[in-house]
C-alpha positions in Angstrom: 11.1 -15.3 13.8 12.3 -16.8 10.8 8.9 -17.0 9.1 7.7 -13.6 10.5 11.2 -12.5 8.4 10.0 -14.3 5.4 6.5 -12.5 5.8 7.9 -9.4 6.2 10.3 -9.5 2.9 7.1 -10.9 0.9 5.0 -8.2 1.5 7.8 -6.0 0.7 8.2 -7.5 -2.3 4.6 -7.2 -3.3 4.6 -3.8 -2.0 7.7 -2.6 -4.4 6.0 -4.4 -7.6 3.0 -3.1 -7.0 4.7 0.5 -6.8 6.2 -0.1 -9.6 3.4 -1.0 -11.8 1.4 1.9 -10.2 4.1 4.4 -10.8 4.5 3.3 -14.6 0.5 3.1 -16.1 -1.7 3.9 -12.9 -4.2 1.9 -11.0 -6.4 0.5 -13.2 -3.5 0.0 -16.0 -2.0 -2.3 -13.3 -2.9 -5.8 -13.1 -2.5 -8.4 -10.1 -0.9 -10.4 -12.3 2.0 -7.8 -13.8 2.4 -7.1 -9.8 2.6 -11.3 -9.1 5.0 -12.0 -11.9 7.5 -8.8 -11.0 7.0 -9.4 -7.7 7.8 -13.5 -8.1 5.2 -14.7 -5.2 1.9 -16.7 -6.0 -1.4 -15.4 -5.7 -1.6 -16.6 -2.6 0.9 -15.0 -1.0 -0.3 -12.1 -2.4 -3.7 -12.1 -0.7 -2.4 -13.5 2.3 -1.1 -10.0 3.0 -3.9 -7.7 0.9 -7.3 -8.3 0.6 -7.8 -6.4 -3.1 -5.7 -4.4 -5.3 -7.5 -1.5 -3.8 -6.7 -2.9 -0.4 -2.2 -2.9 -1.6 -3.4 0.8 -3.2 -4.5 2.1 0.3 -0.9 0.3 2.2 0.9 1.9 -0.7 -0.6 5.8 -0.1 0.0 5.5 3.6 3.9 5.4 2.2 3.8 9.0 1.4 3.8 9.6 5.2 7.6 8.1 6.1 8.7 11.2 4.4 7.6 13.1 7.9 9.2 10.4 10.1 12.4 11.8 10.5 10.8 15.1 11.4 9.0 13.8 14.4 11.4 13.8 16.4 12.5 18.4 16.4 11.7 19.9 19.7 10.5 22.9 18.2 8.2 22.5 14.7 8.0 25.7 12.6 8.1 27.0 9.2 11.4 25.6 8.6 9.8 21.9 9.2 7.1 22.8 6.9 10.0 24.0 4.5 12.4 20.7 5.1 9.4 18.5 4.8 8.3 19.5 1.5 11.6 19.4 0.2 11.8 16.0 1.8 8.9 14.4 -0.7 10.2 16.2 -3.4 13.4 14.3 -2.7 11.5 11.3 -2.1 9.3 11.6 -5.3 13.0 11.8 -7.6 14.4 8.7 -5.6 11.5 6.5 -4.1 9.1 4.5 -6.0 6.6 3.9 -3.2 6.3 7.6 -2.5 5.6 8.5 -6.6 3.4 5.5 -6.7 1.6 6.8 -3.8 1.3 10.4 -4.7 0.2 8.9 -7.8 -2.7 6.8 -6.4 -4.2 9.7 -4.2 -4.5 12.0 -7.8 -6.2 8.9 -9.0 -8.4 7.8 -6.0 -11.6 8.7 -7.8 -10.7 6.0 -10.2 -11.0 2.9 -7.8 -12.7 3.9 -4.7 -14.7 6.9 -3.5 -13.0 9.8 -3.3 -11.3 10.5 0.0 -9.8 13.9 1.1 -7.7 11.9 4.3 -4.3 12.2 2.5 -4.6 15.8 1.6 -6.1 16.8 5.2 -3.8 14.7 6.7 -0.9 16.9 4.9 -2.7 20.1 5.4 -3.1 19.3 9.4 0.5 18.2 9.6 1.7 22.0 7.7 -1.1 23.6 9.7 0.5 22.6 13.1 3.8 23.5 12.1 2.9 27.0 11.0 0.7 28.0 14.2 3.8 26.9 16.0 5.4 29.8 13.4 2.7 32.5 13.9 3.0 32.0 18.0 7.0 32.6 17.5 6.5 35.8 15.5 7.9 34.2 12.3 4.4 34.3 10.4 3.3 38.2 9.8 0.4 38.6 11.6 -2.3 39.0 9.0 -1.3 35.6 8.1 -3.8 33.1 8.4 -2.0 29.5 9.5 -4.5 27.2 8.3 -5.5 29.5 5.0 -1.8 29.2 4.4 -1.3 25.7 5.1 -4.3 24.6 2.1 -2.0 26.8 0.0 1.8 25.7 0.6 -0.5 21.6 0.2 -2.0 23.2 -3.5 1.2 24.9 -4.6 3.2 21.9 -4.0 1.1 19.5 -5.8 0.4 21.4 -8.6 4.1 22.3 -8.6 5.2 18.5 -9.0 3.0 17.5 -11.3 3.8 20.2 -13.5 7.3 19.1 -12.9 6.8 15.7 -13.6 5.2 16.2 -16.8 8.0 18.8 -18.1 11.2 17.2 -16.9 10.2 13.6 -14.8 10.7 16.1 -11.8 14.3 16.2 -12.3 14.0 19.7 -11.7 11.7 19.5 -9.0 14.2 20.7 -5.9 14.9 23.7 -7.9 10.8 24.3 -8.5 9.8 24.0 -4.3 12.8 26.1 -3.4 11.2 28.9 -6.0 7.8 28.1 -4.4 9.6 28.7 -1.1 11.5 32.1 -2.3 8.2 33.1 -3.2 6.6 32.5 -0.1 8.6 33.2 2.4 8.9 37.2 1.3 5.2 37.0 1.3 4.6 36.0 4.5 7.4 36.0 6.7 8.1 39.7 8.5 11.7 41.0 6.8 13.9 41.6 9.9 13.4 37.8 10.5 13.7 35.9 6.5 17.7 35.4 7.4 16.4 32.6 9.4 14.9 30.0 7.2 16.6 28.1 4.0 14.2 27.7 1.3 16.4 24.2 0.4 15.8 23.0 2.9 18.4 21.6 6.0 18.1 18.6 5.4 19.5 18.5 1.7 23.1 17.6 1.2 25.6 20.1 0.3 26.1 20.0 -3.5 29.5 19.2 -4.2 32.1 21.2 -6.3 
């Protein structure tokens, strides 16, 4: 158990360098050897756990997907998830380094490997559940396509944190998605039932006075 520990805290470590060193200058400014030395384990350690850089690039996008962990869980998956999950990796993406180095390496995916759509379709048929759930409780009007909506609320965001990045660092990225989310829900939600959804999100804490 002890050495299964040890394992487990190594390839942690290498997992934080490396998201680190990804976050800061990108794939290919990343070397193994910036991500050994910050992550103080030899080179064998290292591929002990990954095969290739590209190999700790692919561990390090599936990181993006803990955001949704805490939503598996709701009985009853709606817009609101849709809502509380994007404002979760807009959280995440202020406060985790993992999740920005991930989101990172899927804009930059064409740069090291072939370019693979399984994080954005992955995203899209996450949202795209969620919002037939929506249409089939009447909270979607009806001329609403789920899945044309889905690709859109996906785009929007993306675009919308990079553009937030870039300005501020995404320190104003909360603010941004809840304006996305003003936006969209008087589009597409019938009036008599927008009262019922928080473009903040519910899982936000309060701000304090």
């Amino acid at each position: 158990m002890a050495r299964q520990e040890r394992a487990e805290q190594t390839r942690n470590a290498i997992l934080e360098a490396a998201a680190a060193r990804f976050d800061a200058v990108g794939f290919l400014g990343a070397s193994l050897s910036d991500i050994l030395t910050e992550a103080g384990v030899t080179k064998g350690a290292l591929y002990f756990h990954f095969k290739s850089k590209e190999d700790l690039a692919d561990a390090l996008i599936d990181e993006q997907f803990t955001v949704s962990d805490p939503l598996a869980d709701i009985e009853n998956p709606g817009l609101q998830t849709v809502i509380d999950l994007t404002q979760g990796m807009a959280a995440s993406l202020q406060s985790d380094v993992r999740v920005r180095a991930s989101i990172r390496l899927v804009i930059e995916q064409g740069s090291f490997i072939t370019p693979a759509n399984n994080a954005y379709k992955r995203w899209v048929d996450t949202i795209h559940g969620c919002l037939l759930a929506a249409k089939a409780a009447g909270d979607l009007r009806k001329e609403v396509n789920a899945h044309d909506l889905a690709q859109f609320v996906q785009a929007s965001f993306t675009g919308i944190q990079l553009s937030s990045q870039v300005l501020t660092g995404r320190a104003d990225l909360l603010e941004r998605i809840t304006f996305m989310w003003n936006t969209i829900l008087t589009a597409v939600v019938p009036p008599r039932r927008l009262h019922r959804f928080v473009p903040e999100g519910t899982l936000r804490e309060p701000a304090t006075v």
